[in-house]
N, CA, C and O atoms as CSV, one atom per row, in Angstrom:
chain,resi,resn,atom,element,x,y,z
A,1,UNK,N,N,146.790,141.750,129.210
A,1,UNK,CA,C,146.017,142.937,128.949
A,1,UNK,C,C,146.739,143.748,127.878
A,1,UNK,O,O,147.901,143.601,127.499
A,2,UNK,N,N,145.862,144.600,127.477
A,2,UNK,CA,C,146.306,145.342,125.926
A,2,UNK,C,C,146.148,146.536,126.532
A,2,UNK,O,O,145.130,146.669,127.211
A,3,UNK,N,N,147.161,147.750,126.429
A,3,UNK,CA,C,147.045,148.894,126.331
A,3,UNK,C,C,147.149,149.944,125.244
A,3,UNK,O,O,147.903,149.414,124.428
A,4,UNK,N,N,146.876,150.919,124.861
A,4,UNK,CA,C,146.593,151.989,124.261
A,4,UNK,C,C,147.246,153.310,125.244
A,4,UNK,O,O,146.948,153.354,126.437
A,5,UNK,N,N,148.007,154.193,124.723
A,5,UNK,CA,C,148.849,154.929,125.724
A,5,UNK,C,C,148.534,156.151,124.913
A,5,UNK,O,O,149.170,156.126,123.859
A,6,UNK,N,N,147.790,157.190,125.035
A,6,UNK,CA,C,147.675,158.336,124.510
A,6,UNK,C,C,148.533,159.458,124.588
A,6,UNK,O,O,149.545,159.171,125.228
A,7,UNK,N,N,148.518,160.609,124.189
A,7,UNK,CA,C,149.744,161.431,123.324
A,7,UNK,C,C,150.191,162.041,124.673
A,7,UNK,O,O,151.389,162.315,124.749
A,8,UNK,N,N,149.480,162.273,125.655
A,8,UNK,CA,C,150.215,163.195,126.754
A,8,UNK,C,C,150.734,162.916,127.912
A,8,UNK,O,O,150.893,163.554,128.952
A,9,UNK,N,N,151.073,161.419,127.423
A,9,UNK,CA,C,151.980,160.919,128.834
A,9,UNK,C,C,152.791,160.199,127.761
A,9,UNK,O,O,152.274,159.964,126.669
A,10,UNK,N,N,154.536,159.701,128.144
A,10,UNK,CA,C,155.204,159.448,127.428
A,10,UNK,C,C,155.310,158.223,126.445
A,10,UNK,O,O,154.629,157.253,126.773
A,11,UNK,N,N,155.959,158.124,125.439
A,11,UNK,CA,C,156.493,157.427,125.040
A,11,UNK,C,C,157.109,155.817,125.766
A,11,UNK,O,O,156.782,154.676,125.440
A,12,UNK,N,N,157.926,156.191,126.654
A,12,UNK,CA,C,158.652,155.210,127.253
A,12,UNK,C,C,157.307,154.094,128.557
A,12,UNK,O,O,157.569,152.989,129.031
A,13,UNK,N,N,156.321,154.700,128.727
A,13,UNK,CA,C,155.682,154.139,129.281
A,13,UNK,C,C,154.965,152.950,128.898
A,13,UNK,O,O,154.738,152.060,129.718
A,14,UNK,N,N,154.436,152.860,127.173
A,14,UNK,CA,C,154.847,151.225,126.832
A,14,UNK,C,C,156.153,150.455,127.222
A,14,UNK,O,O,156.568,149.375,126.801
A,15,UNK,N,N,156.512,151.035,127.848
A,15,UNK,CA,C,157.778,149.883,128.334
A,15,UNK,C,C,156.984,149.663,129.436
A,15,UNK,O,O,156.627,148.485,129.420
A,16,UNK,N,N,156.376,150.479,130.746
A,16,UNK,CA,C,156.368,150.366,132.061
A,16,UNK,C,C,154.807,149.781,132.008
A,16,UNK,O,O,154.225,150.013,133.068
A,17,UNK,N,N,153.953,149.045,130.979
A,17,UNK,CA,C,153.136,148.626,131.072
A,17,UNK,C,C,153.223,147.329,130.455
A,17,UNK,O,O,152.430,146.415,130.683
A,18,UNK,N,N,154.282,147.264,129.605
A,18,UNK,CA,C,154.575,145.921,129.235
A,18,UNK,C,C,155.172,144.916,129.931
A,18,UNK,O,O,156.344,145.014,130.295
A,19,UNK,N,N,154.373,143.779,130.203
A,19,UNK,CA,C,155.142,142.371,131.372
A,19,UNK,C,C,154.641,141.325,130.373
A,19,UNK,O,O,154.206,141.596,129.255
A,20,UNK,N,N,154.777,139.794,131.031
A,20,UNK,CA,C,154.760,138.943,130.410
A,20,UNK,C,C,153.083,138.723,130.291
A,20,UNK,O,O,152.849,138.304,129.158
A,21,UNK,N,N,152.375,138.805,130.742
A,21,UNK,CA,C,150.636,138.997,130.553
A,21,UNK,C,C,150.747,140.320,129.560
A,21,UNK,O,O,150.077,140.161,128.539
A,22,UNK,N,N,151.232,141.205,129.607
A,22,UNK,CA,C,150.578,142.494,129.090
A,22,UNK,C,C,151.125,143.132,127.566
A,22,UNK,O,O,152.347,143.001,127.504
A,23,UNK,N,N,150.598,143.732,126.427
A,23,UNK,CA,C,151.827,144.734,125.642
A,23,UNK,C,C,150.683,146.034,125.381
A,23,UNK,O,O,149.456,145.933,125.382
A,24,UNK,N,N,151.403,147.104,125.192
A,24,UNK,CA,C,151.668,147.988,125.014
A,24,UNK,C,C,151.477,148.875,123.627
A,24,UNK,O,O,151.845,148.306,122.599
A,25,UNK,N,N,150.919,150.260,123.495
A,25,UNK,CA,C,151.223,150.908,121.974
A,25,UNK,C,C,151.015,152.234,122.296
A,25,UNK,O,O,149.988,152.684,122.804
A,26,UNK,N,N,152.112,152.918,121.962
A,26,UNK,CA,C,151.388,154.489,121.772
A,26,UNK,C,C,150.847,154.915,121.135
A,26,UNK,O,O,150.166,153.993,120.685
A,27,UNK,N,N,150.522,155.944,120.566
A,27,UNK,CA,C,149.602,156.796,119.690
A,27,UNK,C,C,150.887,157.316,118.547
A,27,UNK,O,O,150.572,157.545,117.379
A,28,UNK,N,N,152.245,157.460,118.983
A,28,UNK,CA,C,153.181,157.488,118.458
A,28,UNK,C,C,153.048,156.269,116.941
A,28,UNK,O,O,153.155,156.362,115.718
A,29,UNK,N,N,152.829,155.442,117.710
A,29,UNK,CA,C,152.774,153.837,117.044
A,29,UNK,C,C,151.769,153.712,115.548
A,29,UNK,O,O,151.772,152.922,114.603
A,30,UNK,N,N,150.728,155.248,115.999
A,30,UNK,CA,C,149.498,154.772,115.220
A,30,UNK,C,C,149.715,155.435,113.594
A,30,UNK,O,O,150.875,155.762,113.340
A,31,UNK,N,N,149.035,155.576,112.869
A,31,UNK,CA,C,149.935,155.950,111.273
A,31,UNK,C,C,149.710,157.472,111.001
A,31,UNK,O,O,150.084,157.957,109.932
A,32,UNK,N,N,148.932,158.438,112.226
A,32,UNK,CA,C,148.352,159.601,112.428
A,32,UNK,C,C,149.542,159.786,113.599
A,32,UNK,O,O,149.587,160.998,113.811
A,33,UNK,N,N,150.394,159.195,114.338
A,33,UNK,CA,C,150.971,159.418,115.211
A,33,UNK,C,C,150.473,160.500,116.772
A,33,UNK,O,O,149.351,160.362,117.258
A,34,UNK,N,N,151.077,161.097,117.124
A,34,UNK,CA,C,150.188,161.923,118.054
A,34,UNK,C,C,149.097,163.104,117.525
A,34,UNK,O,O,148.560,163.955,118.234
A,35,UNK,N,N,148.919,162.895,115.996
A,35,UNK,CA,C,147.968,163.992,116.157
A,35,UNK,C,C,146.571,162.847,115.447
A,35,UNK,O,O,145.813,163.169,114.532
A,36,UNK,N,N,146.568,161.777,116.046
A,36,UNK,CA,C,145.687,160.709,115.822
A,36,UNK,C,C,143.968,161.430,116.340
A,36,UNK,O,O,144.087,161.713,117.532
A,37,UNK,N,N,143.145,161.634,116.064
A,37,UNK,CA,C,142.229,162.065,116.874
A,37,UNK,C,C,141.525,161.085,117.873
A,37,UNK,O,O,141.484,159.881,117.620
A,38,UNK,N,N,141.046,161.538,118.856
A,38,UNK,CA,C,140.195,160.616,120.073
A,38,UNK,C,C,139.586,159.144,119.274
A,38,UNK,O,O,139.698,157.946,119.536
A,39,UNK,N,N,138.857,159.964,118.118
A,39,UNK,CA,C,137.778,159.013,117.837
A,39,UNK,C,C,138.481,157.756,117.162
A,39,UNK,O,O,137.785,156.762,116.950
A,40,UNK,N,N,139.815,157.752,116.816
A,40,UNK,CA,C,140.351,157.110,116.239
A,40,UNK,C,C,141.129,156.228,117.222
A,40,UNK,O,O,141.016,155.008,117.104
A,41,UNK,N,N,141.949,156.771,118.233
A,41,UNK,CA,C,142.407,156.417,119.168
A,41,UNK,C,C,141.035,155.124,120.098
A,41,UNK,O,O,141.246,153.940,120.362
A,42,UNK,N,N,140.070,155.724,120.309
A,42,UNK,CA,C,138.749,154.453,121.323
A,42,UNK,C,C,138.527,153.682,119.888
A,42,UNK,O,O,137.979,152.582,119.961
A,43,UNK,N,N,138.871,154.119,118.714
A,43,UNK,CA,C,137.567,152.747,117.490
A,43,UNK,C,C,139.151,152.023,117.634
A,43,UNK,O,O,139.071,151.080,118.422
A,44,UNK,N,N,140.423,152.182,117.148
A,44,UNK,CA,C,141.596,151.463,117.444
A,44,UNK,C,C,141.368,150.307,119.077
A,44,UNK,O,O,141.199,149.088,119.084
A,45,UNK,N,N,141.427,151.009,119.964
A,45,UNK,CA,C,141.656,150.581,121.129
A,45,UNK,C,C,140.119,149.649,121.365
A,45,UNK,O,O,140.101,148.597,122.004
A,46,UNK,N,N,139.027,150.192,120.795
A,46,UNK,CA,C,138.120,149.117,121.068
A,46,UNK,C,C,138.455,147.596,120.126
A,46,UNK,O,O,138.431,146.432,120.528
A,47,UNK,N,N,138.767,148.149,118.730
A,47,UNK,CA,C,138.511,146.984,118.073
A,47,UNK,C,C,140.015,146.155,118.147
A,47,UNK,O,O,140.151,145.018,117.695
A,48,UNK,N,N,140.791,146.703,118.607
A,48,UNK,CA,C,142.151,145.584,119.667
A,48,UNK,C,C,141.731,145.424,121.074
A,48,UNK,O,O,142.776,145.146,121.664
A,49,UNK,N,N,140.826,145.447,121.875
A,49,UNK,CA,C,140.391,144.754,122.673
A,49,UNK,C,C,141.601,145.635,123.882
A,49,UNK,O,O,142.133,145.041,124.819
A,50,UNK,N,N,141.852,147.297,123.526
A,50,UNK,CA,C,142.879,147.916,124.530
A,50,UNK,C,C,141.955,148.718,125.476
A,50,UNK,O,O,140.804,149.138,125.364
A,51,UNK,N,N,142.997,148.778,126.560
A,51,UNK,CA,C,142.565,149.618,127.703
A,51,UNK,C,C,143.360,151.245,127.088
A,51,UNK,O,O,144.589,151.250,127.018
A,52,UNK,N,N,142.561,152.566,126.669
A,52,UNK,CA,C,143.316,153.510,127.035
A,52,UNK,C,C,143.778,154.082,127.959
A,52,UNK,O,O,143.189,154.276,129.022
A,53,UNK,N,N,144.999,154.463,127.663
A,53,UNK,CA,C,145.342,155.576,128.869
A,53,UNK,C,C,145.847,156.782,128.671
A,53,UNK,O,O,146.778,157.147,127.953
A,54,UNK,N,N,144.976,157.503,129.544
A,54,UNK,CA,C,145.003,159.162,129.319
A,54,UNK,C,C,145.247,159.869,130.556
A,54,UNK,O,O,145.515,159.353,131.641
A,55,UNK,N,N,145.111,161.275,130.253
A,55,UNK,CA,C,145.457,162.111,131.067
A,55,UNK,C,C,144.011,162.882,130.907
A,55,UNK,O,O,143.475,163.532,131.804
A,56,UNK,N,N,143.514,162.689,129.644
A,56,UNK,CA,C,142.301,163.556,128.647
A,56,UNK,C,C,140.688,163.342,129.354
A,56,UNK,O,O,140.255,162.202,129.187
A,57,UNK,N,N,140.085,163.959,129.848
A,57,UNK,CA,C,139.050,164.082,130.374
A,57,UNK,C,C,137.858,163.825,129.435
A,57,UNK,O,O,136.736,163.538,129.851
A,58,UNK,N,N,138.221,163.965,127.988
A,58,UNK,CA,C,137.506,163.753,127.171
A,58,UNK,C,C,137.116,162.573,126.933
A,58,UNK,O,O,135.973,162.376,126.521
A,59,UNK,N,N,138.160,161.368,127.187
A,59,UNK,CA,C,138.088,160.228,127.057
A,59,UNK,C,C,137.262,159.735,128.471
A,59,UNK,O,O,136.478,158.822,128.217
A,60,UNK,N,N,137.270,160.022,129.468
A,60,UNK,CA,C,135.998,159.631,130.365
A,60,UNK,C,C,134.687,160.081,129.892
A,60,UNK,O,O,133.799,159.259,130.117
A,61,UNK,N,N,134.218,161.427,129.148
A,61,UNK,CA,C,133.114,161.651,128.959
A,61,UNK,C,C,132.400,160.902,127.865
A,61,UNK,O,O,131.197,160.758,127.647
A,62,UNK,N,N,133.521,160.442,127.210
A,62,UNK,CA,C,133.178,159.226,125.806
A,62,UNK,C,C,132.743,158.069,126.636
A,62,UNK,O,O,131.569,157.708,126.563
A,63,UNK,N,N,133.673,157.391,127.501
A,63,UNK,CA,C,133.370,156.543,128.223
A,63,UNK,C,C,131.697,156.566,128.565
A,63,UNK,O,O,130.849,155.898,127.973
A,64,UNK,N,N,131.406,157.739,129.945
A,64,UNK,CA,C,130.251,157.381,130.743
A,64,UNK,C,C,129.458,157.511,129.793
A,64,UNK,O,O,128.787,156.483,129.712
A,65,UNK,N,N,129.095,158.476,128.784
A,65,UNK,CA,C,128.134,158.768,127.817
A,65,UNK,C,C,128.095,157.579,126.843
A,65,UNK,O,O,127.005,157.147,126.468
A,66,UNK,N,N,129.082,157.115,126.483
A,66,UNK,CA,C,128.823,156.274,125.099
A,66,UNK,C,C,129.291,154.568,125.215
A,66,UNK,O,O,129.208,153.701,124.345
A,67,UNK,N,N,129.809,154.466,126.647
A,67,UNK,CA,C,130.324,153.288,126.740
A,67,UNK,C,C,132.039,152.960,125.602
A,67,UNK,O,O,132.563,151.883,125.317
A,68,UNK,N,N,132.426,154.259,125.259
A,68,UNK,CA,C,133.351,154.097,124.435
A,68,UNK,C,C,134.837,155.014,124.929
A,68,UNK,O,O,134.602,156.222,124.912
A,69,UNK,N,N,135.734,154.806,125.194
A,69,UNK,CA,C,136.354,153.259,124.994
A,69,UNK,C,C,135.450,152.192,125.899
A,69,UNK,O,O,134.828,152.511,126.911
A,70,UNK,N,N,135.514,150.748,125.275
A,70,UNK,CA,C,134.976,150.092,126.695
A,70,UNK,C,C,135.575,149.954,127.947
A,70,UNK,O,O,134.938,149.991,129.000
A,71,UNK,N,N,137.195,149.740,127.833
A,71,UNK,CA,C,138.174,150.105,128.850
A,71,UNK,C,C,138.882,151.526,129.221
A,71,UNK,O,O,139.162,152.142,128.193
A,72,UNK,N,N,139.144,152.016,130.081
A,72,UNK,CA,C,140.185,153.311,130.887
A,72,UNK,C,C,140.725,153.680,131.823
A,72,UNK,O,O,140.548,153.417,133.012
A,73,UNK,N,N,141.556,154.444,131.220
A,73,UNK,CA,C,142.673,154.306,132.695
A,73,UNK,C,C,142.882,155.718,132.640
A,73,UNK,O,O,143.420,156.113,131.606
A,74,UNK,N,N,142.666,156.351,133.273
A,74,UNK,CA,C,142.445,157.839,133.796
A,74,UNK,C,C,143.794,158.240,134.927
A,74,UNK,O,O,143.793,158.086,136.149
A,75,UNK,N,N,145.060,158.877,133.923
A,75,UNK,CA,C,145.730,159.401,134.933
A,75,UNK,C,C,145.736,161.017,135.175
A,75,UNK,O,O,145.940,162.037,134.518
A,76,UNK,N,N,145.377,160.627,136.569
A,76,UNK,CA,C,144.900,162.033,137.150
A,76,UNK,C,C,145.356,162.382,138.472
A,76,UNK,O,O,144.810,162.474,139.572
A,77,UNK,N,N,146.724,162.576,137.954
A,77,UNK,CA,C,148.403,163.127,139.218
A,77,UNK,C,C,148.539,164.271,138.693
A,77,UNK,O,O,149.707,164.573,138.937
A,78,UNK,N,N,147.968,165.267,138.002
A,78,UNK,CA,C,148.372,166.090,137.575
A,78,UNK,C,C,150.134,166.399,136.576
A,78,UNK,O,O,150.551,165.821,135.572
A,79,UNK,N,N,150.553,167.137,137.121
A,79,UNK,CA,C,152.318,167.545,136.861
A,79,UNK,C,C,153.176,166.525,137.894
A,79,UNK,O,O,153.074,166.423,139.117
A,80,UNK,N,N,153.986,165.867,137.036
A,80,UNK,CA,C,154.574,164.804,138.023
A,80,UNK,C,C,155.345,164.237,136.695
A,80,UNK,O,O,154.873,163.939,135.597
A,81,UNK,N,N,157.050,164.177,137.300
A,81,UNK,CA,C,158.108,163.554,136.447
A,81,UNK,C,C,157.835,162.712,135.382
A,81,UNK,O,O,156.652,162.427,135.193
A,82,UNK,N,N,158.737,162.223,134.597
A,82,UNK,CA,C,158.425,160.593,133.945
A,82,UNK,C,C,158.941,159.678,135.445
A,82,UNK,O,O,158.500,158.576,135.771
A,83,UNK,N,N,159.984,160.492,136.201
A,83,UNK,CA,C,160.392,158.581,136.838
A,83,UNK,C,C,159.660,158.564,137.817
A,83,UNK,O,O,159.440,157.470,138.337
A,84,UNK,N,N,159.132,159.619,138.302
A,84,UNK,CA,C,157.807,160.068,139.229
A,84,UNK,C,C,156.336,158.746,138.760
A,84,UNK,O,O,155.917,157.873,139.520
A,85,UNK,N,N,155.808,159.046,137.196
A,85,UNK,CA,C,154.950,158.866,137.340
A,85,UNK,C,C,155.355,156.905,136.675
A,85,UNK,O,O,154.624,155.935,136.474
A,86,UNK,N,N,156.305,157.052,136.589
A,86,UNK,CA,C,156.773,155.456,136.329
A,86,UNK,C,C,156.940,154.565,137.963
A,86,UNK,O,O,156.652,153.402,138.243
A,87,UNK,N,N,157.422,155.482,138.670
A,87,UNK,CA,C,157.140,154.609,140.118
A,87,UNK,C,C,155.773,154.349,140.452
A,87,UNK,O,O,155.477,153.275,140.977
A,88,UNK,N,N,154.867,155.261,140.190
A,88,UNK,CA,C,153.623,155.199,140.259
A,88,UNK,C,C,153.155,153.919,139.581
A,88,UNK,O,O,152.628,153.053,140.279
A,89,UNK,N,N,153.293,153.751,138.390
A,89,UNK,CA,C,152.588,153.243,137.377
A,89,UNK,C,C,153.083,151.836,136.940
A,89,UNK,O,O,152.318,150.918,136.643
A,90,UNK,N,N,154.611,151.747,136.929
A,90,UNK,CA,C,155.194,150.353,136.604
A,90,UNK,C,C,154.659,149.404,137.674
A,90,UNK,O,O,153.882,148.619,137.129
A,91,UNK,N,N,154.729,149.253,138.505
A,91,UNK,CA,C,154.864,148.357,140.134
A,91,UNK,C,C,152.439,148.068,140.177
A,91,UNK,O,O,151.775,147.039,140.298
A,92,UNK,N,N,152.125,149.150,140.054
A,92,UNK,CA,C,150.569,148.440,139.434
A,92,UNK,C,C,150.477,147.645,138.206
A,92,UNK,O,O,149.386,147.076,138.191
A,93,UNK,N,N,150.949,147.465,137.512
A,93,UNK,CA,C,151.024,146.983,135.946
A,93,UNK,C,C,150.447,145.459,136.417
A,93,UNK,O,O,149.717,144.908,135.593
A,94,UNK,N,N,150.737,144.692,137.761
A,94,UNK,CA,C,150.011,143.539,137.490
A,94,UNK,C,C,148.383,143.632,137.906
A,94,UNK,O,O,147.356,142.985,137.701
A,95,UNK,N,N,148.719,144.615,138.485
A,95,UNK,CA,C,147.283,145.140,139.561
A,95,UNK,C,C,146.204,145.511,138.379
A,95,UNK,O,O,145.180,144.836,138.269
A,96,UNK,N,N,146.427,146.420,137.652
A,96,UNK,CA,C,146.242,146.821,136.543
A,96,UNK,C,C,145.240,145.639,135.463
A,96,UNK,O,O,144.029,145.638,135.241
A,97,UNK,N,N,146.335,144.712,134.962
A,97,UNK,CA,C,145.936,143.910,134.317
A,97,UNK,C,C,144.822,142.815,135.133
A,97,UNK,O,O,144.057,142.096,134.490
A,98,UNK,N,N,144.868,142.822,136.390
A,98,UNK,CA,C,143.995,141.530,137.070
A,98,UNK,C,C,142.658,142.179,136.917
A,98,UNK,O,O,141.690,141.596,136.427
A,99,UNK,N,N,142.635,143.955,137.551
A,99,UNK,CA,C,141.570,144.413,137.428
A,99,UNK,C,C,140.644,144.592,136.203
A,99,UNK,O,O,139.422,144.464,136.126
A,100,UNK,N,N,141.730,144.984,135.089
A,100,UNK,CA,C,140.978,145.093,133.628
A,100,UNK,C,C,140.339,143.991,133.288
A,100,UNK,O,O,139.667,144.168,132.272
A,101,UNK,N,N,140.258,142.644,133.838
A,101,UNK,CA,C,139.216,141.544,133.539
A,101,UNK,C,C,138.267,141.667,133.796
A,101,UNK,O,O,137.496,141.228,132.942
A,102,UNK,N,N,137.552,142.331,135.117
A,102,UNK,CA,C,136.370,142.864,135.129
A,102,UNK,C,C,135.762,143.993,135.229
A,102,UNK,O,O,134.545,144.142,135.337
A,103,UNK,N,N,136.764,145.016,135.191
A,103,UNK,CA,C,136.744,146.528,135.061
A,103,UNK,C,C,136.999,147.007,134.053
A,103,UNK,O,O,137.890,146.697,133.262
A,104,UNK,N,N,135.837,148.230,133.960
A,104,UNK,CA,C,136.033,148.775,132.743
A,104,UNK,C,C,136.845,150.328,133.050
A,104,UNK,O,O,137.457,150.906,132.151
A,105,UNK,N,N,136.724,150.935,134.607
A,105,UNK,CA,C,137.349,152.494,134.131
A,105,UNK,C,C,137.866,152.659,135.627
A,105,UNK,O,O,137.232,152.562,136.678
A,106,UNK,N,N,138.979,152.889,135.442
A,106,UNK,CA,C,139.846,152.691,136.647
A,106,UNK,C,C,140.899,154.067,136.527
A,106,UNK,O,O,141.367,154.343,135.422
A,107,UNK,N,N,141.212,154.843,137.648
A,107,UNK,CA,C,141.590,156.084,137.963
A,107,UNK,C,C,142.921,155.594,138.395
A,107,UNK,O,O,142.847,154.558,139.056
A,108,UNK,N,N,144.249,156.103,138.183
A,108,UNK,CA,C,145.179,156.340,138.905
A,108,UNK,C,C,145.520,157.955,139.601
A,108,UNK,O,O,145.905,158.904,138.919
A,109,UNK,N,N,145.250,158.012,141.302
A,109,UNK,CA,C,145.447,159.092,141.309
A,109,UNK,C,C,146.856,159.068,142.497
A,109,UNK,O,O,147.340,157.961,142.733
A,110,UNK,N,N,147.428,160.242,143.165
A,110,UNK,CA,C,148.028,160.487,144.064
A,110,UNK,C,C,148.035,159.432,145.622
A,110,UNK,O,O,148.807,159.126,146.530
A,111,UNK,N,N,146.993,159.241,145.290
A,111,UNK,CA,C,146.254,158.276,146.466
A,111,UNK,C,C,146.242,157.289,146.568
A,111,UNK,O,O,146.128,156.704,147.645
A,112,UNK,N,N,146.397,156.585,145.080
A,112,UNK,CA,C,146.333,154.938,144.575
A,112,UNK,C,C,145.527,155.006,143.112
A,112,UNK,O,O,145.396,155.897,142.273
A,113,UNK,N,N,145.045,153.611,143.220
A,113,UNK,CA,C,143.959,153.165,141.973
A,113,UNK,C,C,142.434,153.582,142.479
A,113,UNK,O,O,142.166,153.602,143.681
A,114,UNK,N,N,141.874,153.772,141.891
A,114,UNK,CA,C,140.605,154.459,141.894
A,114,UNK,C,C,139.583,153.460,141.271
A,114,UNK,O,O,139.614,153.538,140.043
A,115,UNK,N,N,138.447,152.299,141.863
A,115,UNK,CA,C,137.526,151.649,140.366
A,115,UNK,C,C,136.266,152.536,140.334
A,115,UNK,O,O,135.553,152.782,141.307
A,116,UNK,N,N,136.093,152.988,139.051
A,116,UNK,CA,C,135.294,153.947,138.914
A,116,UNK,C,C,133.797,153.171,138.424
A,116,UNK,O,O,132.667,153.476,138.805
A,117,UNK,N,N,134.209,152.010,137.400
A,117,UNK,CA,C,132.771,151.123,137.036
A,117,UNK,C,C,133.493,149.727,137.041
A,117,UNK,O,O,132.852,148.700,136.818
């Protein structure tokens, strides 16, 4: 699986999504860096075949309305560490990738994984 890691969760978390199935890119990565806009961030992530991941609510309303991104990953823990939200998040990474084969918008919350479609 391909991810797309948007500006408001860290840097280091392409590490905690990258395994031997999976890699990784931030928005850091992109040639606009974090001030890349949305629309650039889902036409990137669609036409590499990535799942985004956000924190951005905006990017679900692109989703249900426009089918765009076609993949998402909606983190929605609110305020919570990096090693906080890396325990969270590394240890799903295979879970993650099995689901993104037939899922398109999947929630990480406090609770667990969330399949939304």
């Amino acid at each position: 699986m391909r991810y797309l890691i948007d500006a408001q969760l860290p840097r280091r978390a392409v590490d905690w999504l990258t395994t031997s199935e999976s890699d990784a890119i931030h928005t850091l990565d992109l040639p606009d860096g974090n001030r890349t806009p949305d629309s650039a961030i889902i036409k990137r992530a669609d036409l590499d075949g990535r799942v985004v991941v956000t924190k951005d609510a905006d990017f679900v309303d692109a989703h249900l309305m426009q089918n765009r991104p076609a993949r998402l990953l909606l983190i929605s823990i609110g305020n919570l560490s990096n090693p906080g939200l890396q325990a969270l998040l590394e240890p799903l990474t295979p879970t993650l990738n099995h689901q993104f084969k037939t899922r398109r918008f999947l929630e990480l919350t406090h609770h667990g994984l969330l399949i939304r479609d």
